[in-house]
C-alpha positions in Angstrom: 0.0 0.0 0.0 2.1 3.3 -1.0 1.0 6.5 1.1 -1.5 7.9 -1.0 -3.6 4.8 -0.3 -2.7 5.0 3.4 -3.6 8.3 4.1 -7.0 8.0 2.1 -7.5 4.4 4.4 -6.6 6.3 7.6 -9.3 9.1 6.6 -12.0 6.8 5.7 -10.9 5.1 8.9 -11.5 8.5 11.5 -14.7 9.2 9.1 -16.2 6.0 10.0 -15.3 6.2 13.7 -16.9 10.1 13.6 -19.8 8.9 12.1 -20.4 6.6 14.6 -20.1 8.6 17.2 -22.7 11.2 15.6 -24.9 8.4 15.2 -24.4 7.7 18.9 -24.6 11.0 20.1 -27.8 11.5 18.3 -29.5 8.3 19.2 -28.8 9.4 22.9 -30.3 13.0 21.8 -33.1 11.1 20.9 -33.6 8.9 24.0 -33.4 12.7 25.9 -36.2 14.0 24.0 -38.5 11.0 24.0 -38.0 11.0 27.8 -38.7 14.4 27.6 -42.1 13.9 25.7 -43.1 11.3 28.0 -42.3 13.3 31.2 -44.7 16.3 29.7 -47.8 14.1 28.7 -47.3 12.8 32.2 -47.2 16.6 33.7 -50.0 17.2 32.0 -52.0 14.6 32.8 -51.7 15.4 36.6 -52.0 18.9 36.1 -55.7 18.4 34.4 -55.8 16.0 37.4 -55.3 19.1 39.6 -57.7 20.8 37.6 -60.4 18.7 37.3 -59.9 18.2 41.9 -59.6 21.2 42.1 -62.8 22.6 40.5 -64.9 19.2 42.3 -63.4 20.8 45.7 -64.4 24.5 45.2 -67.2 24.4 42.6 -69.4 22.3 44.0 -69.5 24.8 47.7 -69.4 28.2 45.5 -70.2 27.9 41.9 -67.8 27.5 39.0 -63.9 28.7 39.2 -63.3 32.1 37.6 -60.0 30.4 36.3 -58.5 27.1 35.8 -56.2 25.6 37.5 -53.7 26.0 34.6 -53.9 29.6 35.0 -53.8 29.9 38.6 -50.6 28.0 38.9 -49.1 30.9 36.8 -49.2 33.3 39.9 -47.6 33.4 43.3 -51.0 33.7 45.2 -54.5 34.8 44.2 -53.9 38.5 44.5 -51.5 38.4 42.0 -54.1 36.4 39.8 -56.5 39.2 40.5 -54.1 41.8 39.6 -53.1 40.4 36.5 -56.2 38.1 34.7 -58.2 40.9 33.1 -54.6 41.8 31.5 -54.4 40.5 27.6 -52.2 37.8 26.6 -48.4 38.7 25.5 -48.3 38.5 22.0 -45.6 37.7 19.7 -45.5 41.8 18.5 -45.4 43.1 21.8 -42.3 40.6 22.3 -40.6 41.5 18.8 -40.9 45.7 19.9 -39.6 45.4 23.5 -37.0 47.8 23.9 -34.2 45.8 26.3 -32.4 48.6 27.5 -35.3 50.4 28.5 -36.7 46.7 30.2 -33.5 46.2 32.2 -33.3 49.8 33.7 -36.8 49.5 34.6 -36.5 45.8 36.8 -33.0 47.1 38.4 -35.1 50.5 39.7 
C-alpha cells in the first residue's frame, strides 16, 4: 500500500469512527427528548388532574372557578391572579418591539 492509499484508508478510517459517534450522540439526543415527551404528557396529565380536583373541591360549595387551574398556577397567590387576569395575553408583536435597554433599567429601579 504506497501512502497515498494510506492516508486516504486512515481518513475513511477517523470518518467512519466520527460517524459513529454522531450516530451515537444522536441516538442518545433522541432517548433525551422521547424522555422528555413522555415526562410532559405525564405533567400534563396530573395537572388536568389538579384541575379537574380542584374545580370538584371549590365548585361544588361556590359555583364554577373564575380560572383554571392552569392559569392559577401561573401566579404566586390569588392577588397576583387578580391583579393580573383581566390583562391581555403577550403577543408575539409586543415581544418583537420590546426595547431591552429600556426593560432592564426598569427591573434594576
Amino acid at each position: 500500500m504506497n501512502e497515498k492509499e494510506k492516508r486516504k484508508d486512515d481518513i475513511l478510517k477517523e470518518l467512519a469512527v466520527r460517524f459513529k459517534d454522531s450516530a451515537n450522540t444522536m441516538k442518545s439526543i433522541a432517548t433525551r427528548i422521547q424522555a422528555a415527551a413522555t415526562q410532559s404528557i405525564e405533567h400534563t396529565k396530573r395537572l388536568n388532574h389538579g384541575s379537574e380536583t380542584l374545580r370538584k373541591c371549590i365548585e361544588s360549595e361556590k359555583g364554577p372557578l373564575p380560572y383554571s387551574y392552569l392559569e392559577f398556577i401561573e401566579f404566586s397567590d390569588a392577588s397576583e391572579f387578580e391583579k393580573y387576569k383581566d390583562m391581555p395575553l403577550i403577543s408575539d408583536n409586543d415581544i418583537e418591539n420590546v426595547d431591552f435597554d429600556e426593560l432592564a433599567d426598569k427591573l434594576q429601579a
